[in-house]
N, C-alpha and C positions, 0 to 999 in steps of 0.2 A: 318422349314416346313411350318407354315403358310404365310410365303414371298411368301415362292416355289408357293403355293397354291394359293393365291394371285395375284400372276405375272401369272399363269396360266389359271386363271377365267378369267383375263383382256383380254389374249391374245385370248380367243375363244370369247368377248361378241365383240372384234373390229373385229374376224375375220366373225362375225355371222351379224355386220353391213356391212362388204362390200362384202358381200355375197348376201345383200339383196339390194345393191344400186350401188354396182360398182365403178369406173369403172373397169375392170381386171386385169389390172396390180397392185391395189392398194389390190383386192383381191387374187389374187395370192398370194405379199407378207406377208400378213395376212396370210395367209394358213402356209406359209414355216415359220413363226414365234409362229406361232401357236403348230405346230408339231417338230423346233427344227432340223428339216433336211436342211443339205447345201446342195450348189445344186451340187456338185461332186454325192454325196449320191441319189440324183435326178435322175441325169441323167446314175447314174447305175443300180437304181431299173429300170427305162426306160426301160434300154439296159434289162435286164431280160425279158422284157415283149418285145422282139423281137423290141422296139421301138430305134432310132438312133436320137440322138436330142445334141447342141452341151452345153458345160456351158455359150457360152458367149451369144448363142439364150436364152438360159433360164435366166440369167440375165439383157438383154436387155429388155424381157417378162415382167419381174417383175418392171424393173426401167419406162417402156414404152415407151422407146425407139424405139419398135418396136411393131407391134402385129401380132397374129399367124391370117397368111389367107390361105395358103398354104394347101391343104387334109392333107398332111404327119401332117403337125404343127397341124391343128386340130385333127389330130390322136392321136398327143402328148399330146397336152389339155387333151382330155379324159382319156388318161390314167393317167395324172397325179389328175384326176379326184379320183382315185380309190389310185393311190401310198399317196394322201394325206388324204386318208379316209373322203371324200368328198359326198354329194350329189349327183348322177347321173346327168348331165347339169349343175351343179352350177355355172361350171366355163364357160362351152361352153355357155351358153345363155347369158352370158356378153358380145360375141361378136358376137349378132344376131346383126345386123343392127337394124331391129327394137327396139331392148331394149331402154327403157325409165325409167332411177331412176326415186323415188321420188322425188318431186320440193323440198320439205321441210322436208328432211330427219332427226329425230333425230343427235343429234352432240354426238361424245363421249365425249366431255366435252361442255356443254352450254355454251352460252355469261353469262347464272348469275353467273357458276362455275368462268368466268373467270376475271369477272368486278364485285368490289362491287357496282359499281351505273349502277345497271344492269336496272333499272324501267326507267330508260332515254335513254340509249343506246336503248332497246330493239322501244322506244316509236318513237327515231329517225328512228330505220330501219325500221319500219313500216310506218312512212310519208314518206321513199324513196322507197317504194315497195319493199324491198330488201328481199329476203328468207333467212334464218341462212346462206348458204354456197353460195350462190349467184351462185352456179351452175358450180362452180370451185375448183381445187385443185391447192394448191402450188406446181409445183415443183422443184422450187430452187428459192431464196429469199437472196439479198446479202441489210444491212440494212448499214448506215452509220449515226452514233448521232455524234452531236457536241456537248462539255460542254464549254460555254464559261469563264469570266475571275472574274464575280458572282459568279463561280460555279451552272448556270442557264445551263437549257436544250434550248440552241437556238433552234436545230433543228435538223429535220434527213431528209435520203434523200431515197428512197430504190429504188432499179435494181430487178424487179419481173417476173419470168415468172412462167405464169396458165396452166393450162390443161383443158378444157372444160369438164367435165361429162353428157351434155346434150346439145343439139341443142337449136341456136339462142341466145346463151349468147354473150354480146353487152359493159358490161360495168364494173367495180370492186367497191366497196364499202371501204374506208381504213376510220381507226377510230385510232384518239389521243388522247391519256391521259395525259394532263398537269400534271404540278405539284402543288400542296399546293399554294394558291394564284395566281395563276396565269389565266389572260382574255381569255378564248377562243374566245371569241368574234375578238381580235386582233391576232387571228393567221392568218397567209398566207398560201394558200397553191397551189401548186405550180403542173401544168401538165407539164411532161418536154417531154418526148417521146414515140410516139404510140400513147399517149390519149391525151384528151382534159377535163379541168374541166364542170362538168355537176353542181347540186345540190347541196348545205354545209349546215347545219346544227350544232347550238355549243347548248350546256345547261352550263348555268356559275356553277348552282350549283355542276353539276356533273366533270365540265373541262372538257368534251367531245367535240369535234370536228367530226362529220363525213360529209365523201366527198365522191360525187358520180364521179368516174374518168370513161370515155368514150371509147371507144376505136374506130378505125379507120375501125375497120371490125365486122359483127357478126359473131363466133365462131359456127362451127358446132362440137358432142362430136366426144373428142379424137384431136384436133387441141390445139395447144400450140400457146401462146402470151406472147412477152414482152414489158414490159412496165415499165414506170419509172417515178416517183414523190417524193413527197416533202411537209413536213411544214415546217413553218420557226414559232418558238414562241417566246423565250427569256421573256415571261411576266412573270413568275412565280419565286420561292424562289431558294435556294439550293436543288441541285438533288443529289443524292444518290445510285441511282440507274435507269435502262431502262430494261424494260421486254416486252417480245414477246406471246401475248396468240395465241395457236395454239388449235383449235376447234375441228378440226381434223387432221388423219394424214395429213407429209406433206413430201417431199422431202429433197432438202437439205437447210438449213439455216447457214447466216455467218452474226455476227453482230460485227461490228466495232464501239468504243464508244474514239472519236479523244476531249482530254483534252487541253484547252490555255493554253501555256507557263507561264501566270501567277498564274493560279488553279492547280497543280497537287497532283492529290488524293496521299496517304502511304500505303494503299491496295487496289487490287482490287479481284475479285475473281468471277467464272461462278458458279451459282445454277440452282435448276430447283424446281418446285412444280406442283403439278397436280389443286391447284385452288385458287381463291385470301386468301383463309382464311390457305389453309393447309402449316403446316411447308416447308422449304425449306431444299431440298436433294439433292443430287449429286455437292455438293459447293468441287469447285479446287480454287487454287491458281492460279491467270493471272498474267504474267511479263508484264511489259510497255516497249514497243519496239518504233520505229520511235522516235529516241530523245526522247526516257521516255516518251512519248504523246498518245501513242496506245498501246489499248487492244481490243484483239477479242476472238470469239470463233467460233465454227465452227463445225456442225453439221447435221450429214447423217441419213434419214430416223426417223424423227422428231413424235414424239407419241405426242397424246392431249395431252395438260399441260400448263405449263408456261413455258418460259427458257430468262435467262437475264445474267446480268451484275452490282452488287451491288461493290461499293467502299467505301473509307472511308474518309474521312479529316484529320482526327488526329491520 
């Protein structure tokens, strides 16, 4: 009972944050997560209220695919206003044009939740101007690590595309976490498509890396960008594991972690934690596929936390 309880505080304190910042599709799905109704069950309470709306309109709603501009759709807004036990406008004023989140919204999980050497990271994005969320949402995220034949983290590479929550977003902010010994100072990193490198930033002590990557357009909210880059590091010890902190919700996430034919780990296995200190939960077992060289995981509608990829050597 205190899980149930638990998982039910969380799921109204995330639905109470995108309620208060948006954008709507991200609070919609908070609402239906919230409350525990699918959307067949949606779109029948709807139909009760004389309202005609389809499941796949209300799933594209929700993933933001699409957003309601149409009378009828806003019709349907409101009522789902009421089927979710909602505030009156909660939802509809997420798609006033005029609306503007906060710059510097609260994170359901902080950068200190999710870095122990949060007093340098945090020190870095304040010398690149950068807000906690830079004014974006992930929504979908394909990552690619390389463990080379040290059993060293060379490098990863990730294929990203954002969601703008607010107008005039221009740029994304990405942060590395070496490993144990290893120079940030000689990391490379790498704009490959859409951006251009801006701004770097390392602290040895902490093996931080953060990079200001550009992009080719300013984002007005609700416009989606992709883009794609790169470190390349190889300086640091044996790796062990690659973990992903997510701040906030996010979409979807696929991390591929590609071993040398000379290194290949005897376990590997996907967990998740909600911060750098707290235990790790929801650990599977991952096969090595592509000639026993890859492991991935692969993950839809992604909650603040952690989630990675831990192996073994022996």
């Amino acid at each position: 009972m205190g899980q149930i309880t638990a998982h039910a505080d969380a799921a109204e304190a995330e639905l109470a944050q995108a309620l208060r910042t948006g954008p709507f599709h991200l609070a919609l799905r908070a609402a239906l997560a919230a409350r525990g109704l699918a959307l067949h069950r949606i779109q029948h309470r709807l139909a009760q209220r004389g309202i005609k709306v389809g499941v796949t309109s209300l799933s594209y709603w929700q993933q933001g695919a699409r957003r309601p501009r149409r009378p009828e759709s806003l019709r349907a807004v409101r009522a789902l206003e009421d089927v979710l036990e909602l505030p009156a406008h909660a939802l509809t004023r997420l798609l006033d044009p005029g609306f503007r989140p906060e710059v510097e919204r609260p994170a359901a999980r902080t950068y200190r939740a999710l870095l122990e050497h949060s007093g340098a990271l945090e020190a870095m994005l304040a010398e690149l101007e950068s807000p906690l969320d830079g004014g974006l949402h992930t929504a979908c995220q394909l990552e690619r690590v390389s463990i080379g034949p040290r059993r060293e983290l060379q490098g990863r590479d990730s294929q990203h595309v954002v969601r703008a929550h607010r107008d005039g977003v221009d740029r994304y902010v990405a942060i590395h976490h070496g490993e144990a010994g290893g120079d940030p100072s000689q990391v490379t990193v790498r704009a490959w498509e859409n951006c251009r490198l801006g701004r770097v930033r390392w602290d040895t002590a902490a093996n931080l890396v953060v990079a200001e990557l550009l992009f080719d357009a300013r984002l007005r909210a609700g416009d989606t960008y992709l883009f794609s880059y790169g470190f390349e590091d190889g300086t640091g010890g044996p790796s062990t594991e690659y973990e992903r902190g997510f701040p906030f919700a996010s979409g979807q996430y696929v991390l591929q972690v590609r071993f040398d034919a000379a290194a290949l780990p005897v376990r590997c296995r996907r967990f998740a934690r909600a911060s750098a200190g707290a235990p790790r939960g929801g650990q599977r077992e991952l096969t090595l596929s592509g000639q026993h060289r890859v492991v991935h995981v692969a993950e839809h509608d992604v909650r603040p936390g952690i989630l990675g990829i831990a192996w073994d050597w022996n």
